[in-house]
N, C-alpha and C positions, 0 to 999 in steps of 0.2 A: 756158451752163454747167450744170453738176449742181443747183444752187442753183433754178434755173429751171423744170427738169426735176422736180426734188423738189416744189417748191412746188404746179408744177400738177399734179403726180401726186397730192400731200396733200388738197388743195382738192378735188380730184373726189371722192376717196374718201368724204372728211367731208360734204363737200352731198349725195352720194346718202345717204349713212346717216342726214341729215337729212331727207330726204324721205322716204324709207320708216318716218319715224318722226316722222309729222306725223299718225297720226289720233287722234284723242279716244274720251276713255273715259269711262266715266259715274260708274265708282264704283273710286277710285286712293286708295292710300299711300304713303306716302313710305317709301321701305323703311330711311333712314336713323334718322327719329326715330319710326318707326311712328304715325304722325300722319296724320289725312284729308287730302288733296289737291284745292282746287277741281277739276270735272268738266270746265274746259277745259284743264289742265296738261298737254302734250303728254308722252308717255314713247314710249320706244324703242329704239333705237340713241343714246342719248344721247355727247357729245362735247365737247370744251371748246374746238369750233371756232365762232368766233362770221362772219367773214366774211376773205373773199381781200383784204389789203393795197394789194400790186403783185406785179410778177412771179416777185420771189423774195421776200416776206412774205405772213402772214396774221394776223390778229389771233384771240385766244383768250380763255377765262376763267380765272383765276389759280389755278391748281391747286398743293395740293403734291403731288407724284408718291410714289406708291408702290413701293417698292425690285425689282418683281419682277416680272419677262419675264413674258408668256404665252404658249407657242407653241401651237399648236394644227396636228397633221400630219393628212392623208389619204391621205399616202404613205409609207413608211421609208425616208429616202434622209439623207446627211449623217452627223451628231455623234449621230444616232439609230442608227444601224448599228453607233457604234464604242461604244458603252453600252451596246448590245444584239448580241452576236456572234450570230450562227447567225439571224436576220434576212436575207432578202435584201434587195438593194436594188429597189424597186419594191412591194416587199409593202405592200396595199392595206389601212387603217383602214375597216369601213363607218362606226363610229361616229368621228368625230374623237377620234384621240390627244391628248390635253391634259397638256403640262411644263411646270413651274414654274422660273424661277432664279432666284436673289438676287441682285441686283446689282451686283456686286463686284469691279469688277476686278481688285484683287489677287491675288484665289483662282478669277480663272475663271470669274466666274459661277455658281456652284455651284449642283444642280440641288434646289431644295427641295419636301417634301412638303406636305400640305397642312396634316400636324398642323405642322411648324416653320412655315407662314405663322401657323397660328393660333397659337401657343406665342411668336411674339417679341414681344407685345404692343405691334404698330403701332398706331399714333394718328395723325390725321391730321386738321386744320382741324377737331377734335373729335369724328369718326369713329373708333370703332375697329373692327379688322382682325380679325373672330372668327369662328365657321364660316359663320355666315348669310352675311356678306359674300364669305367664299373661294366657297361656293357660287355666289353669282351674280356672281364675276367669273369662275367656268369657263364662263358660256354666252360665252368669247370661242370657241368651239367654232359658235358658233349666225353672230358675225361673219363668223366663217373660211364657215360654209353660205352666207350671204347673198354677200359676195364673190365665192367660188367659182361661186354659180349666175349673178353677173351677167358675170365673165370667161371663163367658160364657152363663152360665144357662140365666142371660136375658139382660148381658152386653158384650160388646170387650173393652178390653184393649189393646190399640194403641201404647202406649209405659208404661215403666215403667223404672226406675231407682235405682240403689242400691249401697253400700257402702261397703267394704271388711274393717274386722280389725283383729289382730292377737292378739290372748288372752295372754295371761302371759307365757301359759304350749306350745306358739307357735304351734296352731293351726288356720289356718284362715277360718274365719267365717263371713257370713253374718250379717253389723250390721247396727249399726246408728235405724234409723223407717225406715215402710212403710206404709204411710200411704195415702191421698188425694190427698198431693202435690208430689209424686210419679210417679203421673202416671196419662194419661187422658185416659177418660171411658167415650165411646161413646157407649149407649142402641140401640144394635138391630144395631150399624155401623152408626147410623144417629148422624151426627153431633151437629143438632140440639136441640136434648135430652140430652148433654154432663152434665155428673155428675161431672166433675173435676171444675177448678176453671181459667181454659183458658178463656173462657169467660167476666171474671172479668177482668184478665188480660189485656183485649184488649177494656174494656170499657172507652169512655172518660172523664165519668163523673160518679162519684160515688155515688151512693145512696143508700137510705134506703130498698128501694125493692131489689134493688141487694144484698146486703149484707143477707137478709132474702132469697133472693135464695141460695145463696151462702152457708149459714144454711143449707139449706134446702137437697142440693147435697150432703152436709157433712155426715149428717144425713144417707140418701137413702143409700151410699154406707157404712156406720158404719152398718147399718140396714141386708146390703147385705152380707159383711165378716164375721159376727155375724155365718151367719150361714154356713159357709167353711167347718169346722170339722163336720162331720157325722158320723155315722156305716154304712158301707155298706148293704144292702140288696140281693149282689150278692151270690152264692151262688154252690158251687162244691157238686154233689150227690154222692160220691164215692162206686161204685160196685163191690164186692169182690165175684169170682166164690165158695172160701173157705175159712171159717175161718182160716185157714193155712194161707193163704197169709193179715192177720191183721198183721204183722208188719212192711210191706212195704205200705199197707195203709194208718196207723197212722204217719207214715213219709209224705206223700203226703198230708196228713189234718194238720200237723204242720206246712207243708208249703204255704197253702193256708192261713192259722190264720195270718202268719206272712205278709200274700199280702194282707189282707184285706176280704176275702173269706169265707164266712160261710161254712165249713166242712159237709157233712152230709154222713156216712158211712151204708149201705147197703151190705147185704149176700144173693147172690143169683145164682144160676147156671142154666144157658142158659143151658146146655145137660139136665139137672136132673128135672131140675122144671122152663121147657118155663114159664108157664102160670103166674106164680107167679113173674117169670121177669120182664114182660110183663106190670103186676099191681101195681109192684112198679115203673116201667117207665112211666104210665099213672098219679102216684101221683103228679108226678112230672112234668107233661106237665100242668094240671088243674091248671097254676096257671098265671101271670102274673111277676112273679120273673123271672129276668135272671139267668138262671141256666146254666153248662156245665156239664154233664156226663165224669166220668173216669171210665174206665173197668178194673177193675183188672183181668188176669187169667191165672196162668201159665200151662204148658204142650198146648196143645189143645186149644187154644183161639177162644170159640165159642162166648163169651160173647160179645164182643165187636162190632163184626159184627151182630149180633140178633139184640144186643140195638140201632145200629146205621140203621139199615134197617126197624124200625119200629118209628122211632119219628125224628123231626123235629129239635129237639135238637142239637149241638154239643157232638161227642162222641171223646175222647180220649183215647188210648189205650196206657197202663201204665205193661208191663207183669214183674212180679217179677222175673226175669231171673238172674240169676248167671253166672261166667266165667265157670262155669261148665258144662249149658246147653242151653248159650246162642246160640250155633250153628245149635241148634236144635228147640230149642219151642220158637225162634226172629220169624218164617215166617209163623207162624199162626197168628201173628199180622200184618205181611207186605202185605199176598197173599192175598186180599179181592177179592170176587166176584163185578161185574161190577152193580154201582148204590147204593154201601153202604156208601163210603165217611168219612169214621174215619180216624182219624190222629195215627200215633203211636209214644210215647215219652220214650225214654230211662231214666230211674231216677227217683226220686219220686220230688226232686226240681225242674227237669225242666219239671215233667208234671204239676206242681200246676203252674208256669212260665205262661205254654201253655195256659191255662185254663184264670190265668190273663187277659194276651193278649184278649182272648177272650171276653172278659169280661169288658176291659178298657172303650171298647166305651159306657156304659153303666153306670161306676160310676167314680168319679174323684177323690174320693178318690185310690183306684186302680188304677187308670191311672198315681196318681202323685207318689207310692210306685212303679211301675215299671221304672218310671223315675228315682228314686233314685238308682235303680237296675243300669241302664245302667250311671249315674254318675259314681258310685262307680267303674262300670268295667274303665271306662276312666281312674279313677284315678288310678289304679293300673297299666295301661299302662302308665301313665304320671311316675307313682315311677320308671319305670323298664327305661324310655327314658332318665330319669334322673340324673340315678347311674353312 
């Protein structure tokens, strides 16, 4: 039944936003009581989904819910059209549209700004509901991106909708479900093929075929969320000129593990043994995996521009340089001869970062773990806007 259908459609949604918002940060606040956060506290897509029940249950954290729909559109279609005349339907948001309503059924839902969120002075498990907070519940705009680019694969989600509640220990989290009637999911942008349950909506006569369609859409997209959580397959070759510099390396593969990034660490020195460079960089082309190359090498950085002037690959250069000698062996990574084209990244986080990036448009699990990255930096501008 729907109950089923819902459930595993909720449950997928929430464990991929779990995943994608399982890497660690070094230095976190708590954007509620603007308070330091130990350095393993996970932030992200946070949720008040704690784990799947049974078929039609899942268990949660106790939230009180906050009065007020978020929709977030990337397309103009629906109760958008009829608020907005002289709109067509299909007109495209680059940036996602984000509408607010109040919960009310009496009146409608009515659609509110953000000064009336901030003006009704909500309270919530001790939380209150004031600009800092409206602002970072509009990155459900950033949800709606992440969704989208993982149903993307043979779906567009045109809008989507979600529900903020404040747990007990006053933290606000994405809750309520997300499930079918969420959001409409139009295959390939054609409206026609529409998995959601608009259609039904706008039927004037009910029947048994539709309602077996209607099944049927339920289905397709429980089918589709099913499979959201992945392991990626991407993949950082990390090349080290010397085992001397393996401890700045295994920092740069920590931090790939935690972006989703398969690690793979490599010894080899471009002065000493081209040739052997060479054929570990060829092992690594013969494949159809997306891959990124990082150069480790301090003094002398021949390594980076060898690797990058001989394969097709993205090479990043990563030189383990200290305050010490960083004035000196930085511009063997900066002064490249013309036609090599390597990047060079200061830190061992922000070259597995770089590598990401590179990397995003190729899996969405990464894609949605960088997105969590650049929440979290907001939110810590939101603590500091806020004090």
């Amino acid at each position: 039944g729907k109950a089923r259908i819902a459930n595993k459609t909720t449950t997928s949604v929430f464990k991929y936003l779990q995943d994608i918002g399982s890497h660690r940060f070094h230095s976190l606040f708590c954007f509620c009581c603007c308070t330091a956060l130990p350095s393993d506290t996970l932030l992200g897509l946070e949720t008040h989904f704690v784990e799947e029940a049974s078929e039609t249950d899942f268990i949660a954290k106790k939230c009180q819910m906050i009065p007020i729909e978020w929709v977030a559109r990337r397309v103009a279609t629906g109760s958008f059209l009829k608020r907005n005349p002289g709109v067509p339907q299909g007109y495209r948001f680059h940036e996602p549209k984000i509408e607010t309503f109040f919960k009310d059924d009496a009146n409608d839902d009515p659609q509110y700004s953000d000064e009336q969120i901030e003006c009704a002075n909500f309270e919530f498990n001790g939380v209150k509901i004031g600009k800092p907070e409206v602002i970072l519940l509009k990155s459900t705009s950033k949800y709606k991106q992440v969704l989208g680019d993982v149903i993307h694969i043979c779906s567009n989600i045109l809008r989507v909708k979600v529900e903020y509640g404040v747990t007990t220990d006053g933290r606000i989290v994405l809750a309520d479900v997300i499930d079918n009637d969420s959001w409409r999911v139009w295959p390939h942008g054609d409206k026609r093929l529409q998995l959601d349950k608009q259609f039904y909506r706008e039927m004037k006569e009910v029947t048994s075929e539709a309602l077996q369609q209607l099944i049927s859409n339920y289905e397709k997209v429980m089918e589709l969320t099913a499979g959201f959580s992945s392991t990626s397959q991407c993949r950082a070759v990390i090349i080290m000129g010397s085992p001397a510099d393996l401890s700045h390396c295994e920092k740069i593969a920590a931090s790939c593990k935690s972006l989703g990034i398969t690690p793979i660490l490599r010894v080899s020195s471009a002065h000493k043994t081209t040739r052997e460079t060479l054929e570990i960089l060829a092992e690594y082309e013969d494949t159809d995996i997306p891959t990124v190359v990082v150069a480790v090498a301090g003094r002398s950085n021949g390594l980076g521009p060898v690797l990058a002037g001989n394969t097709c690959l993205p090479v990043i250069n990563c030189p383990p340089v200290t305050e010490n000698n960083v004035l000196t062996d930085l511009w063997s990574s900066l002064r490249m001869p013309s036609g090599i084209g390597c990047s060079t990244v200061m830190g061992a986080e922000e070259a597995a970062l770089a590598a990401a990036k590179i990397l995003a448009s190729h899996d969405y699990m990464i894609f949605g773990k960088i997105l969590c990255l650049r929440l979290n930096n907001s939110y810590k501008l939101l603590v500091m806007f806020s004090m």
